[in-house]
C-alpha positions in Angstrom: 67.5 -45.4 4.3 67.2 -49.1 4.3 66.6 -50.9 1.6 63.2 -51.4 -0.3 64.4 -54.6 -2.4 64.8 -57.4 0.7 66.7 -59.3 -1.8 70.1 -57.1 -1.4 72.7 -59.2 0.3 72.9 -58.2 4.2 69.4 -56.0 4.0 67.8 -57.9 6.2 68.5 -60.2 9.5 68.3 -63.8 8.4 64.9 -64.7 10.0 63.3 -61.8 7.8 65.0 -63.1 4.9 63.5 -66.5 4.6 66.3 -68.4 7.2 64.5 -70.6 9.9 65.0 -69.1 13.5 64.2 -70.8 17.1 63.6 -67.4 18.7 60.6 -66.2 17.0 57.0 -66.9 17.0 53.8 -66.1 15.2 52.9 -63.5 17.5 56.8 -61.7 17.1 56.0 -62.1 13.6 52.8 -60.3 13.3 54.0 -57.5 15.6 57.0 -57.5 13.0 55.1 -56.4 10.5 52.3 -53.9 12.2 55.2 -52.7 13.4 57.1 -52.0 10.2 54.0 -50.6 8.3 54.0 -47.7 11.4 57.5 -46.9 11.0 57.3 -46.7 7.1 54.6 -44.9 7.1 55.2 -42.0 10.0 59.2 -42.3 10.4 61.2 -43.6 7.3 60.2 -41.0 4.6 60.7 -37.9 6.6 63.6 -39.1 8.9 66.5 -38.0 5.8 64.5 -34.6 5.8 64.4 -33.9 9.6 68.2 -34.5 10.4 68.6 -32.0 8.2 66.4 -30.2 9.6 68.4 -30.9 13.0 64.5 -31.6 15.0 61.2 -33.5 14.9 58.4 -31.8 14.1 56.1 -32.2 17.8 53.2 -34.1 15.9 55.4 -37.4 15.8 55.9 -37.7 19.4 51.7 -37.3 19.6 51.2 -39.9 16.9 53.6 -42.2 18.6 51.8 -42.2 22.1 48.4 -42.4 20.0 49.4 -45.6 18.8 51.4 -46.9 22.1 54.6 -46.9 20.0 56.4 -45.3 23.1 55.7 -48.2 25.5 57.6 -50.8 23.3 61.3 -48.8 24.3 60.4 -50.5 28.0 62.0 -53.4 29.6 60.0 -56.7 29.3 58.0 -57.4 31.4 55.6 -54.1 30.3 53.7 -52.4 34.0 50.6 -54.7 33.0 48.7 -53.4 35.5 49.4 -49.5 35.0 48.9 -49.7 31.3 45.2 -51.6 31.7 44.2 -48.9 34.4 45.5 -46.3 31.5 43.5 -47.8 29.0 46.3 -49.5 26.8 45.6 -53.0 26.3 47.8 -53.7 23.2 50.2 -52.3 20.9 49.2 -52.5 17.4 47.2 -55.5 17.8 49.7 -57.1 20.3 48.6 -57.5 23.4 50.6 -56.3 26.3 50.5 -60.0 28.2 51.8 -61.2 25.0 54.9 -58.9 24.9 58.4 -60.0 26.0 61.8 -59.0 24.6 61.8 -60.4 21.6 59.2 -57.9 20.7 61.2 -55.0 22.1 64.0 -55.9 20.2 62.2 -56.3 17.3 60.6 -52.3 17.8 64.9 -51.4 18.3 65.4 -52.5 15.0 62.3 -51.4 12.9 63.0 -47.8 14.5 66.6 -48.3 13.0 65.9 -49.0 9.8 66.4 -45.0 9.0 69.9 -45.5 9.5 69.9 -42.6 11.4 69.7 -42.6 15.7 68.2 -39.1 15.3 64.5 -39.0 14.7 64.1 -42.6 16.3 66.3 -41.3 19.1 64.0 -38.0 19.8 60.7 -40.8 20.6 62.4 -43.5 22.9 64.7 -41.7 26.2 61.9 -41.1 28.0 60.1 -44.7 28.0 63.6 -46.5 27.6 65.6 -44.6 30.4 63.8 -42.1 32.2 60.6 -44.1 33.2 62.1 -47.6 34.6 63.7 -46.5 37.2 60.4 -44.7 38.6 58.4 -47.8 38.3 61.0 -50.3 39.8 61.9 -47.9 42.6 59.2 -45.5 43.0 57.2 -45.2 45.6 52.9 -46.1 45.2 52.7 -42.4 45.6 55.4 -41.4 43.4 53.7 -43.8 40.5 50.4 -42.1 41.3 51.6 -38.6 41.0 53.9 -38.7 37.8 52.3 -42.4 35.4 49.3 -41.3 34.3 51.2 -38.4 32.7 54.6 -39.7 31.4 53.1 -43.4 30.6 50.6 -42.3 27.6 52.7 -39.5 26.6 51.1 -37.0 27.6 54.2 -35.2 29.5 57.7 -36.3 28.8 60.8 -37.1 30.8 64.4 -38.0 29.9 67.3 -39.6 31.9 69.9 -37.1 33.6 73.2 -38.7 34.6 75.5 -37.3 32.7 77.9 -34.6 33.7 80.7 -32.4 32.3 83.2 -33.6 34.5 81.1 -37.1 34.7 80.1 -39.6 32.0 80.6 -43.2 32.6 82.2 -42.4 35.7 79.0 -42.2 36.9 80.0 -42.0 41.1 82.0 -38.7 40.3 78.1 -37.2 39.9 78.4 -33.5 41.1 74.9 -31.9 41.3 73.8 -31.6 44.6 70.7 -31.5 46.1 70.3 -30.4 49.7 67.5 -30.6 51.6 65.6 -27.5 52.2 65.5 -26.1 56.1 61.8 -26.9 56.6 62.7 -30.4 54.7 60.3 -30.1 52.2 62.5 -29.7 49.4 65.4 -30.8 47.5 67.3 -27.3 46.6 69.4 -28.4 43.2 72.4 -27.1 42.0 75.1 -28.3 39.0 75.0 -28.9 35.4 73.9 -31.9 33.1 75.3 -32.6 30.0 74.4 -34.7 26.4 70.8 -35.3 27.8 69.0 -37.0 25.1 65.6 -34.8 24.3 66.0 -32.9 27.4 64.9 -29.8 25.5 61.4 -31.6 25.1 60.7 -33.5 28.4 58.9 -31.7 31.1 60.7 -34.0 33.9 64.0 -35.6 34.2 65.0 -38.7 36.2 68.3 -37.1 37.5 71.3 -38.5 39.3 72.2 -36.0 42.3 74.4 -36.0 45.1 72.5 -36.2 48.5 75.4 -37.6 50.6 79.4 -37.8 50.7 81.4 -38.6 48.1 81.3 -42.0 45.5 78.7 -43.9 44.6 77.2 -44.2 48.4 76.3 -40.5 48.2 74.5 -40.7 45.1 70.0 -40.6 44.9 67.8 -40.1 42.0 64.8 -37.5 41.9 62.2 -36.7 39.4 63.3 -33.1 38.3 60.9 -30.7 36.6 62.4 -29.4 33.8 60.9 -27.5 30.4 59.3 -23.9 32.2 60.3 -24.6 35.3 62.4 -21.9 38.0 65.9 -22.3 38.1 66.2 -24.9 35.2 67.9 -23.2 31.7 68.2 -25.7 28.9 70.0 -25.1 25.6 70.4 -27.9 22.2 74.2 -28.5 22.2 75.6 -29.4 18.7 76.7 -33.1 18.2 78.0 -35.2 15.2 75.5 -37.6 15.1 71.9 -38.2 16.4 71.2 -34.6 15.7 67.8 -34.5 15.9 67.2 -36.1 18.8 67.8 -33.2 21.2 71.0 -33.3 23.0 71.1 -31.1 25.3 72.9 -29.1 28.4 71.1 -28.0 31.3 72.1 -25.8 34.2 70.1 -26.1 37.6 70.4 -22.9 39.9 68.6 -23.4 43.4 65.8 -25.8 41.5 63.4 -26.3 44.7 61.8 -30.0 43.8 59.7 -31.3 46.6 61.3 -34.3 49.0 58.4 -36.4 47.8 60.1 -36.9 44.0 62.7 -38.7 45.6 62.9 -42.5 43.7 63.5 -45.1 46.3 65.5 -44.2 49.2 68.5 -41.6 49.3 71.9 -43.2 48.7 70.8 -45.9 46.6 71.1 -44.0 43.5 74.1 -45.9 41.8 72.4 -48.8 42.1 69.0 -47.8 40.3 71.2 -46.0 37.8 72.8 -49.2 36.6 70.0 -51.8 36.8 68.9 -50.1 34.0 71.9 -50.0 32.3 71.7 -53.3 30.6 68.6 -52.2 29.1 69.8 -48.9 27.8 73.1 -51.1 26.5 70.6 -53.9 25.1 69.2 -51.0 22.9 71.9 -49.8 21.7 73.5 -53.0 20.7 70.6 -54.1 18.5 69.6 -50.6 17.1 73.0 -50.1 16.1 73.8 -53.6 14.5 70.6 -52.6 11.9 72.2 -48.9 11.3 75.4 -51.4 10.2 73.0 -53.2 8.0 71.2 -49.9 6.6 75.0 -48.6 5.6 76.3 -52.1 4.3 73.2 -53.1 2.1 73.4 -49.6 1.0 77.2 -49.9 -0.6 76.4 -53.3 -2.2 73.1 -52.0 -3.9 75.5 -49.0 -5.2 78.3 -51.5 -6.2 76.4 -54.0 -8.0 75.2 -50.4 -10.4 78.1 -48.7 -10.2 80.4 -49.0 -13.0 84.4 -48.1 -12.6 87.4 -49.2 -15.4 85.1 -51.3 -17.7 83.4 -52.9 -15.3 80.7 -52.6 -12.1 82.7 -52.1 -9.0 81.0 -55.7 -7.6 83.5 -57.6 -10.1 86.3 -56.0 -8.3 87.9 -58.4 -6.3 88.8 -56.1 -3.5 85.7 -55.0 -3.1 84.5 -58.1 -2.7 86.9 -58.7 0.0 85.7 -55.8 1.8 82.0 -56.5 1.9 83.0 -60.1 2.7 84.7 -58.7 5.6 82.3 -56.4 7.0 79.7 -58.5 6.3 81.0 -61.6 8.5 81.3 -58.9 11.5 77.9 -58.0 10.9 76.3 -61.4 10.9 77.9 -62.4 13.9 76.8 -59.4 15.5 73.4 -60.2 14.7 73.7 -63.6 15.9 75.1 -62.9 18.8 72.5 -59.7 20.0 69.7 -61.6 19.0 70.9 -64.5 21.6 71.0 -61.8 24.0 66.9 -60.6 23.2 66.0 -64.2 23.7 67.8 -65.0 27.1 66.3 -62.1 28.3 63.0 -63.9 28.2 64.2 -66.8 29.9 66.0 -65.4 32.8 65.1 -63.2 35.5 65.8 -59.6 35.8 67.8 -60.2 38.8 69.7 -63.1 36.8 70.1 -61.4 33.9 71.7 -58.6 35.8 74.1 -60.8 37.2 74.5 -63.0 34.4 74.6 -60.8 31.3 75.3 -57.5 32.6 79.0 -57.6 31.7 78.5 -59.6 28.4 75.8 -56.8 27.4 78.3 -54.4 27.8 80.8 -56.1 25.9 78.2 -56.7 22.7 77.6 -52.6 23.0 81.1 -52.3 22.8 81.5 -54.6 20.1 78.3 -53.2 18.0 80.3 -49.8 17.8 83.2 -51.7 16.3 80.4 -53.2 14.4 79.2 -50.2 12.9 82.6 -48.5 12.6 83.6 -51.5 10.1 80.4 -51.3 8.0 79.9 -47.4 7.8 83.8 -47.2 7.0 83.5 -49.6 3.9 80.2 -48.2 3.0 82.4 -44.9 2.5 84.8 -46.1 1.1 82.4 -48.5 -1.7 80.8 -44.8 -2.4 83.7 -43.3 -3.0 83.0 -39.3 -3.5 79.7 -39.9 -2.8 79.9 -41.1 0.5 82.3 -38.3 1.5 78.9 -35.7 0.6 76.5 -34.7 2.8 73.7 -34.9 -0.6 72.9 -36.9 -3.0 73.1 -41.0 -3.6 75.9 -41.4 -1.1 74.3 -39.4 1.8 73.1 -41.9 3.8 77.0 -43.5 4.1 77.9 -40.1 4.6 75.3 -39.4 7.8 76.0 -43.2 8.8 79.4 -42.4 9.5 79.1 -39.5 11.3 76.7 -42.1 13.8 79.6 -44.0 14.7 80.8 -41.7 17.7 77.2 -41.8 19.2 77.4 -45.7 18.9 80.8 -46.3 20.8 80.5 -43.0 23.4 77.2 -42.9 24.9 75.7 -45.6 27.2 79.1 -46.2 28.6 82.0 -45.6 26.2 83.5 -48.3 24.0 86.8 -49.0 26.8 84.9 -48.2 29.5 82.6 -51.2 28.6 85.6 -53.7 27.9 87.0 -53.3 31.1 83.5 -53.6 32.7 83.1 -56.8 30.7 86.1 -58.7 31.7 85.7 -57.5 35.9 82.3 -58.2 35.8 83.3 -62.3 34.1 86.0 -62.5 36.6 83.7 -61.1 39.2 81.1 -63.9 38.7 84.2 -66.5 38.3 85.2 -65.8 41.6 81.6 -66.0 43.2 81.1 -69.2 41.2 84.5 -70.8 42.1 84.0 -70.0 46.0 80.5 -71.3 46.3 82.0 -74.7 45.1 84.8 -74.5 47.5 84.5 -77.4 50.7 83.8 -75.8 54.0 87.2 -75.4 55.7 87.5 -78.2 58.1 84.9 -80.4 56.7 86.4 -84.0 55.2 83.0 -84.6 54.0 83.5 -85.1 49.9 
């Protein structure tokens, strides 16, 4: 768990630990601390307990939507409108006109400070993946028939792209979903895999095949899930994030009415990755504070622990390898936290275009991140890191995190190649719009 005592080198981000910062305010501040209190109070003490436990007890998602601590996994702007009509006019005090990014990142890392994606992981898919889409590209009637449900929590949804034969190649999607002969249905067939809490969501926002092949033949529809004909769902085993519900799901014949179609039919691959950047955005910043959690956590143990005479702190070479670690995670905080703010002064639309391949380069490079700091924390706890109980368990479960940091949301080479076409991409669009008109001597 992270750290009580603040005062542990590399415990907290430098603008909780007295440094000035330009990015936040009074009012990130105070939602700062409402916000930490909540997580302290319902998630931190019991999160150790239900990883190994492998699941969330159901009162935690209810108490979550009680307070509206689901709505902070959206993207910035909030639905203003929607939530007032729903009766949610602030989030622990915050009001929702108040909220940007900087608040949402803010809620990424307090739900972090566990050091475990797990129990934070089984409250956010829904609001952070699953939901977007719907309100971006959903129809009035489509918003009508499925918000009032899914916004306050009282159903829940999940994102389903993911395939055996299809993970971050996401236009090799093969569910299909044909329309019935009367037309009034989509008839579903195929199999989705490593669906975060898709053994708990009544609905998923699923990636199907309604055309040819590639990403032209791809929609998304809202697909009943938990109860529901044709739809068997099973917990698969991971590494990591244990508890928060990965799961498989097989869809045999799954009649789901033409009306939970999201936008128009073909545009799938499109609404699949303009939220992307979000999902990546998460990741990025809940995984640079599970670095923190694991790093803070070795130094408390080496400045105690005593090896050949003296504590393992007046070692030289370990030293060196918190210095080390510690560098890669202070410029990853720097860095994800420049990210959260230009968020709030650009445009989705720009930020898309601007940031979407840097975002997936600073997911990429939070995994490396992670994989540096968990490492050392092993390696700092010596036996005790290597045990699943005990004073070293939380370097141990860290560790075993890593995989679930650099795979999911696009994996770790996936993103750098994305990264580098998407820079030369933009280079090329910015290079030809200077470019003189052919036959013009005008200068």
């Amino acid at each position: 768990m992270s750290s009580t005592d603040n005062q542990v080198p590399f415990s907290e981000p430098p603008w909780l630990a007295g440094f000035p910062s330009p990015y936040y305010k009074e009012t990130h501040r105070r939602w700062q601390k409402a916000c930490r209190a909540f997580v302290e109070e319902h998630l931190l003490p019991h999160a150790m307990d239900w990883e190994r436990e492998e699941t969330v007890p159901d009162h935690l998602f209810q108490t979550f939507a009680k307070h509206n601590m689901l709505i902070p996994n959206m993207s910035s702007p909030l639905p203003i409108d929607w939530l007032k009509r729903l009766g949610i006019n602030d989030i622990l005090g915050t009001p929702i006109e108040e909220w940007d990014y900087i608040h949402t990142g803010i809620y990424w890392d307090e739900m972090s400070r566990t050091g475990l994606a797990g129990p934070g992981g089984s409250m956010t898919a829904g609001h952070t993946f699953g939901i977007p889409p719907l309100i971006k590209f959903g129809s009035k009637a489509l918003h009508e028939k499925f918000l009032p449900e899914l916004l306050p929590g009282k159903k829940r949804t999940c994102i389903a792209i993911t395939e055996p034969g299809a993970g971050s190649d996401v236009a090799n999607i093969a569910t299909t979903a044909v329309k019935s002969p009367d037309g009034k249905h989509y008839i579903i067939n195929g199999e989705k895999k490593w669906i975060t809490n898709g053994f708990w969501s009544d609905y998923a926002t699923m990636a199907v095949r309604t055309g040819g092949p590639g990403a032209g033949g791809l929609s998304v529809i809202v697909c009943p899930l938990k109860g529901y004909p044709g739809v068997t769902m099973r917990r698969l085993k991971v590494a990591g994030q244990i508890s928060a519900g990965t799961t498989y799901i097989e869809l045999d014949d799954v009649k789901v009415p033409v009306e939970n179609l999201v936008g128009e039919e073909g545009m799938g691959m499109r609404y699949i990755m303009t939220n992307f950047n979000h999902e990546r955005l998460s990741i990025a910043v809940g995984v640079t504070r599970t670095a923190r959690v694991a790093l803070s956590a070795a130094f408390a143990y080496v400045m105690k622990r005593e090896a050949f005479g003296k504590t393992l702190i007046e070692q030289p070479v370990v030293r060196h390898r918190l210095a080390k670690a510690g560098a890669e995670l202070e410029t990853l905080q720097a860095w994800v936290e420049q990210f959260v703010y230009q968020m709030t002064q650009l445009s989705k639309e720009e930020a898309d275009a601007k940031l979407g391949g840097l975002t997936a380069l600073a997911k990429a490079k939070a995994g490396m991140v992670l994989n540096e700091c968990a490492q050392t924390a092993v390696l700092l706890f010596g036996g005790n890191g290597y045990t699943r109980t005990g004073q070293g368990e939380i370097a141990e479960r860290i560790y075993r995190e890593v995989p679930g940091a650099r795979i999911p949301g696009g994996s770790e080479d996936v993103m750098l190649d994305l990264a580098v076409r998407q820079l030369v991409k933009n280079y090329k669009n910015a290079t030809k719009a200077m470019e003189r008109p052919r036959g013009s001597s005008k200068l």
